[in-house]
C-alpha positions as CSV (number, residue, x, y, z in Angstrom):
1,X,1.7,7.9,-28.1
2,X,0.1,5.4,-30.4
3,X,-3.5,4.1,-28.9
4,X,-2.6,0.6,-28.5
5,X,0.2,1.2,-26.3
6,X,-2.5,1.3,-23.5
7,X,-3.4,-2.4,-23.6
8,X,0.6,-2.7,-23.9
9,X,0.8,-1.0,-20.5
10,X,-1.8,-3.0,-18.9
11,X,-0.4,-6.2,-19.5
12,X,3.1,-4.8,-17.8
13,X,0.7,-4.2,-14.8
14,X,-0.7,-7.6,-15.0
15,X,2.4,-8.9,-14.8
16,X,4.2,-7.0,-12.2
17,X,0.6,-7.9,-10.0
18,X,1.2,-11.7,-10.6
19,X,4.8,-11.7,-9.8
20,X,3.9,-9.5,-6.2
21,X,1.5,-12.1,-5.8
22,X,3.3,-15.1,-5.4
23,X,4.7,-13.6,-2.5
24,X,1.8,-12.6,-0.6
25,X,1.2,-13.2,2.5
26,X,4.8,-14.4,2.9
27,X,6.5,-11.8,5.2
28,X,9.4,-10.5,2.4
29,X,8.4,-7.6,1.0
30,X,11.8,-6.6,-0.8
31,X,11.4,-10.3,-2.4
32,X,7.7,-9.6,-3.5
33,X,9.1,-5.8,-4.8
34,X,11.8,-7.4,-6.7
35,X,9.9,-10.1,-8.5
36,X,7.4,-7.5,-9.6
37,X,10.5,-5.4,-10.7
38,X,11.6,-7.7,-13.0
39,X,8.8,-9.0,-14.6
40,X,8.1,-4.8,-15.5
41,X,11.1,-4.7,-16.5
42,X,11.2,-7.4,-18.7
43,X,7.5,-6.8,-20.4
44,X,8.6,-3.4,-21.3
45,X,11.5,-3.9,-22.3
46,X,9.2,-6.3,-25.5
47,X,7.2,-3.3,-25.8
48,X,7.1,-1.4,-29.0
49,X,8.5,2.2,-27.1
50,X,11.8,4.1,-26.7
51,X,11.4,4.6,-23.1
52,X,13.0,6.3,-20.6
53,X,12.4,5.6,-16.4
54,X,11.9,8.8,-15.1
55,X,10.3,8.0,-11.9
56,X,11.2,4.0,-11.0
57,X,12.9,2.3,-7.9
58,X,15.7,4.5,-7.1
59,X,18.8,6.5,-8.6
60,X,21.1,4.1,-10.3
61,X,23.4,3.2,-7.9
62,X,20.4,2.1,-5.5
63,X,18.3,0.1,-7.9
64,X,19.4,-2.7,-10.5
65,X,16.7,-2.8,-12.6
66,X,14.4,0.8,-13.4
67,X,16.7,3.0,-12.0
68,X,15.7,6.7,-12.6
69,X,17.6,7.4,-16.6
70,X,17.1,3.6,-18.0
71,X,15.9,3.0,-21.2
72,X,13.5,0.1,-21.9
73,X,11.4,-1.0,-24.6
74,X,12.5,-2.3,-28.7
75,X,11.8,0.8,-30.1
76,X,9.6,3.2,-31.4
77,X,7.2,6.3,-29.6
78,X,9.6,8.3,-27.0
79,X,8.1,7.9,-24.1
80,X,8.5,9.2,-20.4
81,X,7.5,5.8,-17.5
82,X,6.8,6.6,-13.9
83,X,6.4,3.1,-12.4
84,X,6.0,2.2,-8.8
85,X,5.9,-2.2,-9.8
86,X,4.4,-2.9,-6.3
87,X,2.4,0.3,-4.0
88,X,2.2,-1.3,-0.7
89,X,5.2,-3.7,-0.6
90,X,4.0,-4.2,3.3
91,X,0.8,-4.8,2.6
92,X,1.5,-7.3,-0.3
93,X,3.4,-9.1,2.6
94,X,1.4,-8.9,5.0
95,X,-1.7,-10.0,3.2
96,X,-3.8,-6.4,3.8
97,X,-5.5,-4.9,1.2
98,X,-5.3,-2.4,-2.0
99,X,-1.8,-3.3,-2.8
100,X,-1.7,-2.5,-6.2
101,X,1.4,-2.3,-9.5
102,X,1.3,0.7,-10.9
103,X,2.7,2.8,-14.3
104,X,1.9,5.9,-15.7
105,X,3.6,7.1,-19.1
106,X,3.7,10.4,-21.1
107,X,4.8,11.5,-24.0
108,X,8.8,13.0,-23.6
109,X,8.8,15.5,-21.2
110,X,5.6,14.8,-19.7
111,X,6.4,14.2,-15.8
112,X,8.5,16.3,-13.4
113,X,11.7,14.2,-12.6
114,X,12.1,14.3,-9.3
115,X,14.5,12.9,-6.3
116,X,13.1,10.0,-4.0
117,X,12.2,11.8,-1.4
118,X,9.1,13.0,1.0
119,X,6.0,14.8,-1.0
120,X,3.2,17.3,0.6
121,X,0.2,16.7,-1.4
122,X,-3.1,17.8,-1.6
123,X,-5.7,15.9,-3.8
124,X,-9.3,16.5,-5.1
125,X,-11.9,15.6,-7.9
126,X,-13.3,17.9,-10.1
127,X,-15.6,19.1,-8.6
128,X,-13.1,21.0,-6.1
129,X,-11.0,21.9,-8.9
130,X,-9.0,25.0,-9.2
131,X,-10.1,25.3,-4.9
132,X,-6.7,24.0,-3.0
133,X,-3.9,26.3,-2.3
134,X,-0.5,24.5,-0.3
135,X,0.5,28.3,0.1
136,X,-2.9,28.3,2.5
137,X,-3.2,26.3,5.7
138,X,-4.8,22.6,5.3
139,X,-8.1,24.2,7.2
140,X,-8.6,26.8,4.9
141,X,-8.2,24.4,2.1
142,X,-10.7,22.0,3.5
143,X,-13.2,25.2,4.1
144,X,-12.8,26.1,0.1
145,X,-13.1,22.6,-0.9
146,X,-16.4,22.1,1.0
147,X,-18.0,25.3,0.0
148,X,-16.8,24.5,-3.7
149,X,-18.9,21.1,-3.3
150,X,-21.8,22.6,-1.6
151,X,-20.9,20.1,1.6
152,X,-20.8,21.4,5.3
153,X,-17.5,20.1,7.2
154,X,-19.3,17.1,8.5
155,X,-20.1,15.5,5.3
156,X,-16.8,16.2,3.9
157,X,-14.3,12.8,3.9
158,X,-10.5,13.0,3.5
159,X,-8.4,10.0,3.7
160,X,-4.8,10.3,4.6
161,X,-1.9,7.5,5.1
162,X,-1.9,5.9,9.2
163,X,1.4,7.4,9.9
164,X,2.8,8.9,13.1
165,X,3.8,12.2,11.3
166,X,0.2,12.8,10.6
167,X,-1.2,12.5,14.1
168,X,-1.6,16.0,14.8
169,X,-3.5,16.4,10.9
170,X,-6.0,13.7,12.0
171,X,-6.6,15.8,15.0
172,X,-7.2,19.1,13.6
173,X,-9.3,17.8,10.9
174,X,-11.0,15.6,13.3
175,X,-11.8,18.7,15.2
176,X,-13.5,20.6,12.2
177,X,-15.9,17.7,12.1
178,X,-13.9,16.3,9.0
179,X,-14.4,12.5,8.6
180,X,-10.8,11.4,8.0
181,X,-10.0,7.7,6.5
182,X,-6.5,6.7,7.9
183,X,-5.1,4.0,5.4
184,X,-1.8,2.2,6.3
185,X,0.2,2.8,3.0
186,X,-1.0,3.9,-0.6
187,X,-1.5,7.0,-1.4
188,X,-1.8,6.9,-5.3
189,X,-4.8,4.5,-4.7
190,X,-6.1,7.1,-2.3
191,X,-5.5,9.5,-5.0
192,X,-7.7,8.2,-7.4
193,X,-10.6,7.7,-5.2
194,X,-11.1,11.4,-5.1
195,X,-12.2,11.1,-9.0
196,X,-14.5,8.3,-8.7
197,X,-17.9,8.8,-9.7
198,X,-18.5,5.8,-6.7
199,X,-16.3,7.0,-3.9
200,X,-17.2,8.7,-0.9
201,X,-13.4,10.2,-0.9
202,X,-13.8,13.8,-1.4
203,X,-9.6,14.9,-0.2
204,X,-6.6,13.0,-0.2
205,X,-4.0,14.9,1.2
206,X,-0.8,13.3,3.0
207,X,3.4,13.8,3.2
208,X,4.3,10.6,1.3
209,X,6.6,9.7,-1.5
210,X,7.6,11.9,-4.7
211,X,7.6,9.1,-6.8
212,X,4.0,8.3,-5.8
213,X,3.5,11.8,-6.2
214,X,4.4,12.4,-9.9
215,X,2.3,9.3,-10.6
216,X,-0.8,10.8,-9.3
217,X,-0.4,13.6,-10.9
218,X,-0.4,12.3,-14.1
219,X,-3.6,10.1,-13.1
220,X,-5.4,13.1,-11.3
221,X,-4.7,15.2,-14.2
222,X,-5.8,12.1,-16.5
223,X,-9.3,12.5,-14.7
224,X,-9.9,16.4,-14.4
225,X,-9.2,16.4,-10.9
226,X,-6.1,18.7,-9.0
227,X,-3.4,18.5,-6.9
228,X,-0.7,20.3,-5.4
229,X,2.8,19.2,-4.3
230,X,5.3,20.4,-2.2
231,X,8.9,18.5,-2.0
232,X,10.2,18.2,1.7
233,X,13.6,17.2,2.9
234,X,13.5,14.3,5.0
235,X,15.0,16.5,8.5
236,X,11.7,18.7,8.4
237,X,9.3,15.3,8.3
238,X,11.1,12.6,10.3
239,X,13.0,14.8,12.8
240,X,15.7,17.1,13.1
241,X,18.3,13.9,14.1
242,X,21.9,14.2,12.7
243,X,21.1,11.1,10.7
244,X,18.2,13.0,9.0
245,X,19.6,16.2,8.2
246,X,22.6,14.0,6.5
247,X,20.0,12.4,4.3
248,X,18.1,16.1,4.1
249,X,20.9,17.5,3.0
250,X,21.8,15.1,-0.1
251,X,18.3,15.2,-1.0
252,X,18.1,18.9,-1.3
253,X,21.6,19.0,-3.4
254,X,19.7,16.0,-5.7
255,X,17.1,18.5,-6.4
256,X,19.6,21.1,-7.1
257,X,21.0,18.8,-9.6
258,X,17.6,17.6,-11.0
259,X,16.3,21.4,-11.5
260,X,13.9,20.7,-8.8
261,X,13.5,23.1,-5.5
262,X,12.2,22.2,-2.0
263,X,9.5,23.6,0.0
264,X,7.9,25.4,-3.6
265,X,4.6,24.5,-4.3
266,X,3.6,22.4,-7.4
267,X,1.0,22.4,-9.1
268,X,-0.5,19.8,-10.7
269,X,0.8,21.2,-14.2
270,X,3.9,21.4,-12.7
271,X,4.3,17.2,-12.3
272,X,2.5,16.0,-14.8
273,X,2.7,18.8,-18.0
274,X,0.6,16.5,-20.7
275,X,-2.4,15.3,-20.4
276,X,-1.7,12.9,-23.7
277,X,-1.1,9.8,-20.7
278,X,-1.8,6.5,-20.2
279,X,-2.4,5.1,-16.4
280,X,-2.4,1.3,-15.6
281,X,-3.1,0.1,-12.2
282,X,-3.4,-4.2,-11.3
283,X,-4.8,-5.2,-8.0
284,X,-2.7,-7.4,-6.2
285,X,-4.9,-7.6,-3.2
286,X,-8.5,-6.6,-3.1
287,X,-8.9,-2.9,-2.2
288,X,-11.1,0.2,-2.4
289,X,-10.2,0.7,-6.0
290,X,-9.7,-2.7,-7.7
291,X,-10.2,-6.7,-6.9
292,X,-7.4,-8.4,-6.0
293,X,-5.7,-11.4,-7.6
294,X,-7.3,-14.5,-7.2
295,X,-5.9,-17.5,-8.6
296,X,-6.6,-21.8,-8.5
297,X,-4.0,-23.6,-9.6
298,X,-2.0,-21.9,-12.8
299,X,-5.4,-20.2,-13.8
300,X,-5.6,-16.9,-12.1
301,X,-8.1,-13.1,-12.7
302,X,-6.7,-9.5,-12.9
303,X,-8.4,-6.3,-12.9
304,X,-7.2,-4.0,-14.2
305,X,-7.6,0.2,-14.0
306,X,-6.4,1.7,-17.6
307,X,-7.0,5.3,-18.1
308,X,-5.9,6.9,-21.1
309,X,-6.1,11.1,-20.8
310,X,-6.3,12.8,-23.7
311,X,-9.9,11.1,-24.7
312,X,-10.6,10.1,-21.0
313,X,-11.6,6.9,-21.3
314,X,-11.9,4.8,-18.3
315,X,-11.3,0.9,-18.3
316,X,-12.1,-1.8,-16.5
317,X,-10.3,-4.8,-16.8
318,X,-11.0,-8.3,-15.7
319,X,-8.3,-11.0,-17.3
320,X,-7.8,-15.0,-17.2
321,X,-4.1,-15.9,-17.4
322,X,-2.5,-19.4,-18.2
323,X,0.7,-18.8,-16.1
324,X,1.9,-22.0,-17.1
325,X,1.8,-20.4,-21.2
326,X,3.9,-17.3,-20.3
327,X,6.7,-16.7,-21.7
328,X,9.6,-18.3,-19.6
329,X,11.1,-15.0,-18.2
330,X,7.6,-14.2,-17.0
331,X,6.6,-18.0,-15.8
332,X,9.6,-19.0,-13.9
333,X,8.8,-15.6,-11.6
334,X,5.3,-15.9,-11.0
335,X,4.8,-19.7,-10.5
């Protein structure tokens, strides 16, 4: 991928941020998704690439605008886009914190194309590299991972996602002496924090979305750090209920179709196969990882995360936007 493509990437970000924005606080989450949906879709779709959604908002049938398969962009590089245009629709509606928009993009071929479905994953930074095993239980994991970073159990901090289906985790961990961070939605952001020279975060690990999965990868793999995966059918996490084992069973023949397989372990090669990727994140609201938008009139400030792999070069973007001097697509959305 050409080098200026990352500043590209970052401005799609922006944009998808500012269009979540104007909805925040406001209740709608599908309204503040599909705002930031179309303003992605219509910055890269000016952007010099031959793109391709491989991981986006659904399969085509579910999503109108970056279905899994759509091409975007004028032309130029081939390149593979796993977007996720708002992480934390709920919290972007509900006015919490460390919602953020969110792309990662590869060269063709780069990121395992996978169904929308529930992901196991276990996350750390480099300094725990090459020390997690899915194969192994999550204690013995957390025991390697501590002695790999010279910590006892006591000091060592994982943060997971605040969801039912991970009560009985926050226990046993909780039990070791872990310090567990419970976080009500976001687990890319959670991700990343595990790399961060400034973060206390030494683990994520949670059962969360594939999507959010493959885009981690490709950041955790941007900044040296590791990860595991492991696709679950929705009947094994939610409940063995006749309605779930009817949505189990179409996701399982989705990965038949994709090439994919349940309940394998994948490795962080496995998702993200290139390390030749570029990794934008906006704040929408202010979080762990990034500020949040703030905004006074038509003036508003970004930041902005923008990682590019190959040379690993970490960026940190602040921006001043004229929304009343966007294009008119872009302005009539985020006004």
């Amino acid at each position: 991928m050409k080098r200026d493509l990352a500043m590209s990437f970052s401005r799609v970000t922006e944009g998808a941020a500012l269009a979540g924005y104007k909805w925040l606080g406001r209740g709608d989450k599908n309204a503040a998704d599909g705002a930031a949906v179309e303003v992605m879709r219509s910055l890269l779709n000016k952007t010099e690439i031959r793109g391709e959604i491989v991981i986006g908002e659904g399969e085509i049938d579910d999503a109108p605008m970056l279905y899994i398969g759509e091409h975007v962009g004028i032309g130029g590089d081939e390149v593979d886009i796993a977007v996720d245009p708002i992480e934390g629709t709920r919290m972007t509606a509900m006015g919490q914190s460390n919602a953020l928009a969110v792309l990662a993009a590869g060269e063709k071929g780069s990121f395992l194309k996978a169904p929308d479905m529930y992901m196991e994953k276990l996350v750390v930074g480099p300094g725990a590299k090459g020390c997690i095993d899915l194969h192994k239980p999550l204690k013995e994991n957390l025991e390697h991972i501590a002695q790999a970073l010279n910590k006892t159990l006591d000091t060592l901090v994982v943060i997971t996602l605040a969801k039912p289906r991970h009560d009985h985790v926050i226990a046993e961990m909780q039990a070791m002496g872990v310090r567990v961070f419970a976080v009500p939605d976001g687990d890319v952001a959670a991700s990343i924090l595990t790399c961060m020279p400034d973060s206390e975060v030494d683990v994520m690990y949670c059962i969360g979305g594939a999507p959010e999965g493959v885009v981690s990868a490709a950041v955790i793999r941007a900044l040296d750090g590791d990860m595991h995966g492991r696709l679950l059918p929705r009947h094994e996490v939610k409940g063995d209920s006749e309605e779930n084992r009817i949505y189990g069973a179409a996701e399982l023949k989705r990965c038949e179709e994709m090439g994919v397989k349940a309940n394998v372990v994948l490795k962080m090669e496995d998702m993200a196969r290139s390390d030749n990727v570029v990794f934008s994140a906006t704040g929408i609201t202010k979080g762990d990882l990034l500020d949040g938008i703030s905004r006074q009139g038509n003036i508003a400030t970004t930041e902005t995360l923008l990682i590019r792999g190959r040379c690993r070069t970490i960026r940190r973007i602040k921006s001043t936007h004229y929304l009343e001097r966007k294009d008119p697509e872009v302005r009539d959305i985020i006004l």
